[in-house]
Every structure is written in C-alpha cells, then in structure tokens.
N, C-alpha and C positions, 0 to 999 in steps of 0.2 A: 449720486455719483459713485460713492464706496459701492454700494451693492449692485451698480454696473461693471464698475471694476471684477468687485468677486465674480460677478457671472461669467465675463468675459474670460477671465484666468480658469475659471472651472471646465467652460466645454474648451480652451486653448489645454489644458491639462488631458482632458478625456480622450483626445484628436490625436494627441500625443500617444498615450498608450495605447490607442486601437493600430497605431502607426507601427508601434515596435511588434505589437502582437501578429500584424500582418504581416511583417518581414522575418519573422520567426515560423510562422506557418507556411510560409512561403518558401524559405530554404530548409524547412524538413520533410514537407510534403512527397517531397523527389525520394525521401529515403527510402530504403526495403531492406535495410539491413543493418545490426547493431552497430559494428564498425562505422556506418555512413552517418548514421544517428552521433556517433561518441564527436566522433571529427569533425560534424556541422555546429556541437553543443561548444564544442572547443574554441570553432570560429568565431562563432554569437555571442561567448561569454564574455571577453575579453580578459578582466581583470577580477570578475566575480567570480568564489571559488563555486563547486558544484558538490551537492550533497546526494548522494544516491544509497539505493539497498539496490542489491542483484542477485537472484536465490532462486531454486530451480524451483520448479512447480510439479517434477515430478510427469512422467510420462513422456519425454522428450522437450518440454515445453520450459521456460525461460522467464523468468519478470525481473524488469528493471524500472526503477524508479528515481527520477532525476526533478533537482529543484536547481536551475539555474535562472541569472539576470542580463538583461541588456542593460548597459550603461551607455549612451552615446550622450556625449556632454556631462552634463549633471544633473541630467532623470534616470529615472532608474524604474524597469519593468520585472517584477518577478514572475517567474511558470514553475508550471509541474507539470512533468512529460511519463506518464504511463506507457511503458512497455509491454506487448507480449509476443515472445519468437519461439519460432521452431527452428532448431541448427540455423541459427542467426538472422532467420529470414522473417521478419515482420508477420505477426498474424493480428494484431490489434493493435494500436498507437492513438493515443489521445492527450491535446495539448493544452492546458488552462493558461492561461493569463490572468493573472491575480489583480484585485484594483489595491491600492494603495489603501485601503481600510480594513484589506485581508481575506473581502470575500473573491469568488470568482466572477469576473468582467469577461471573459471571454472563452469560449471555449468549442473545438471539434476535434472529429476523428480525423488523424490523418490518414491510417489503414484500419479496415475491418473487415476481415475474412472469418466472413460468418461459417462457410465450411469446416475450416478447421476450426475456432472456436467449438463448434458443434463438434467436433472430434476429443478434444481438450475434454469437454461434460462429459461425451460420450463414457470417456476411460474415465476421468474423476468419479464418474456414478457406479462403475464396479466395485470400487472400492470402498467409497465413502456410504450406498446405495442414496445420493440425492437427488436433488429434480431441481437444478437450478435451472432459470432459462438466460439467454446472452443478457437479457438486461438487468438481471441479478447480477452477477457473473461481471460485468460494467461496475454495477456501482459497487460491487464489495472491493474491487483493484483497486480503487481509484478511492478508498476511504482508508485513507492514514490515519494506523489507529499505532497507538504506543502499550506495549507489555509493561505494568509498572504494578507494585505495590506498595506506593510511597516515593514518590519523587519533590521535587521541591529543596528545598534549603531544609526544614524539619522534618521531611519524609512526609508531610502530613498530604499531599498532594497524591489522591487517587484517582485513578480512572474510571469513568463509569461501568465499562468492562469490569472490571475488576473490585465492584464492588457490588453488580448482579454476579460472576464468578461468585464469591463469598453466601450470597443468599442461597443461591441455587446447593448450594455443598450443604449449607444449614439445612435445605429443606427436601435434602438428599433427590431434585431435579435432575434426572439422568435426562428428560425428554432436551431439557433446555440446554443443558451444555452439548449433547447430543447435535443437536441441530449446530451449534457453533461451529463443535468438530467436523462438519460437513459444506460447512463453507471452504472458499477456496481466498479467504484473507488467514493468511498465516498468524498474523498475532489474535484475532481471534478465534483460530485454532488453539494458536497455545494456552489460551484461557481455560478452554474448555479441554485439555489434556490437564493442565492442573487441577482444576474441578474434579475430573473421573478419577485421576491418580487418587486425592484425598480420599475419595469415597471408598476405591478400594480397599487403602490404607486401614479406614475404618469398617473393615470388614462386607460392605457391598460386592456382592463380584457381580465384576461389568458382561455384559452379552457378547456371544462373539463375534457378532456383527462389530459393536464397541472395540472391546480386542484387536480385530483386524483391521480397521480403521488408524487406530494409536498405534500403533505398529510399523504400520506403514509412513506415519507423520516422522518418528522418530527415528529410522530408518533414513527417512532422507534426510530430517537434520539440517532444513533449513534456518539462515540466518534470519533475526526477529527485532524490530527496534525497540528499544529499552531506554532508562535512563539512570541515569547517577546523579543523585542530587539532582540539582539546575540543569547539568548538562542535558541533555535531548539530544535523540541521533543516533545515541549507541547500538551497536549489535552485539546478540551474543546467541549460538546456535540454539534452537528448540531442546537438545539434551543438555546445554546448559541450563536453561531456566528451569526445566523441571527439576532438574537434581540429579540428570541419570545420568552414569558412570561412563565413559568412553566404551568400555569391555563387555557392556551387558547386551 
C-alpha cells in the first residue's frame, strides 16, 4: 500500500512538472525578441525572483542567461533559458526544465538560426582562429561554469577550471589554455586569459595569434560569474578578474 502510494505521488509529481514545463514553452515559443522574452519571464514568474548574466559576445551578437520558477500553488518548477540575439532579435533560444533533484527533465530549442549562428563562428574564427561547430557552440552556452579561486565559507572550494588553469601555468601549456581562449564560454575564457597573463608574467611571450586573441577579450570586457565566499552569482567584468587597470 505505502509503495503504491509512493508510486502514485511520483508519476502525479512528474505530470506535474512536465505540465508547468509545457506552459513555459508554450508562452516563449512565440518570442523573437529580448523585450518579448523579459515580459513573458515576468509573467511566468510570478513571485520568484530571476537570476540572470547579460554580456555581449562581441560582433554584434548578445547572451543572456536567465534562471527562473513557476510557482502555481505550492509546487514549484525551476528553468534555465539560454539566450542568443543579434540587435534583439533571437538567433538561438533554449529552455531546460530542471527535475527537482537538479538534473535536467526537460529540454528544447525554442529558436535556432543556424545561419546566423554560422555567421556568429564565422567572425568569432577571425579572431580567435577556431573551428567550433553549432553543436559545440550549444553545449559551451548552455554550461554554467563559475570564475573562482577559492569560494566557500574557507575559500577552500575550487573549481575544476581553475585547478587545470593552475596545472596548465605549472607546465607552462600555452596549447591548453589556448584552446580555452577560443572557446566562446566567457568564464572559460577568463581562465585561460589568467593562465597566459601568468606565463607572460613569467617571462613566456605569448604568439601573436595569442596577443590578438586576449586583446580582443579584454577590450570587450565582458561581465563573468564569480563568487564571494557562499555567495554564487556575482559578476565582475573580465578586466576585473585579471587585474587590468581600467587605462591600459
């Protein structure tokens, strides 16, 4: 009888959150646009606040990144909504629905404009000279990573970024932070701009491929999630974390 019980309350639970995750998809689907996006999240959310970064990408292109919940009664569904716009206009959009255990239960595109996208690489490859393809390019947006060297109540809490970061500067790996640098996730950019910085530091001088690459990151200066202590969340721009001077 108990473990009838549990069963019954498990797929009435599941029914549930595929329910909110439909109605979510459903009134974002229509979007093409950030504004349409911000004031559909506003509607859905009701009482839940929403966590986002918003930071350009450099070449006209745009990412935002939003964590909001549906409450209707007293369940509750959390998402993550990846963004990518060109002058506001949607060029990739993808929505998860999280299961209450933390992984992802649900998940599609709402847009994907593989053309642009492919225009996006296109210029990111002059500069960076990479070869990602869209489904690279998918899974690096859409993986929340945190800039930290020591977060936690003791500081003692590092990130696994940041403690290949560390190896790689030890065994003076320009190929592997290299490659970091030419991804198009920002905070593992920034890893990999701390990595080269160091090396320099220590008398390595970087290629000018390298050079014009980090140049270009820290020029644009986008904002990176970090943390303080416990807190998680924070931003602070890419010339903050390295240590560069607003003037340089």
């Amino acid at each position: 009888m108990k473990l009838s019980l549990f069963l019954f309350l498990l797929v009435l639970s599941n029914s549930c959150l595929a329910q909110y995750y439909s109605r979510a998809f459903d009134e974002l689907k229509t979007c093409r646009t950030i504004q349409e996006v911000q004031a559909t999240v506003r509607k859905l959310q009701r009482d839940v606040t929403e966590e986002r970064i918003s930071r350009s990408m450099g070449f006209g292109y745009h990412y935002t990144y939003y964590e909001f919940s549906l409450r209707p009664g007293n369940r509750l569904q959390n998402f993550r909504l990846y963004l990518v716009s060109e002058n506001d206009t949607l060029r990739l959009a993808k929505l998860e629905g999280m299961h209450w255990r933390g992984h992802v239960s649900e998940k599609d595109f709402l847009v994907k404009d593989t053309k642009s996208i492919f225009e996006f690489l296109h210029q990111h490859h002059k500069v960076y000279k990479s070869s990602l393809t869209i489904k690279r390019f998918e899974k690096e947006i859409t993986n929340q990573l945190t800039y930290t060297f020591g977060c936690g109540l003791d500081g003692s809490d590092y990130a696994k970024e940041a403690r290949l970061m560390k190896k790689y500067v030890a065994s003076s790996n320009q190929k592997k932070l290299l490659s970091w640098l030419r991804s198009t996730n920002t905070e593992l950019q920034a890893y990999a701009a701390t990595g080269l910085i160091q090396l320099k530091n220590q008398g390595l001088e970087l290629g000018q491929e390298q050079q014009r690459a980090l140049d270009h990151l820290t020029k644009l200066n986008p904002p990176v999630l970090t943390c303080a202590g416990c807190i998680y969340g924070l931003t602070r721009s890419v010339r903050e974390v390295l240590g560069i001077d607003g003037n340089d």
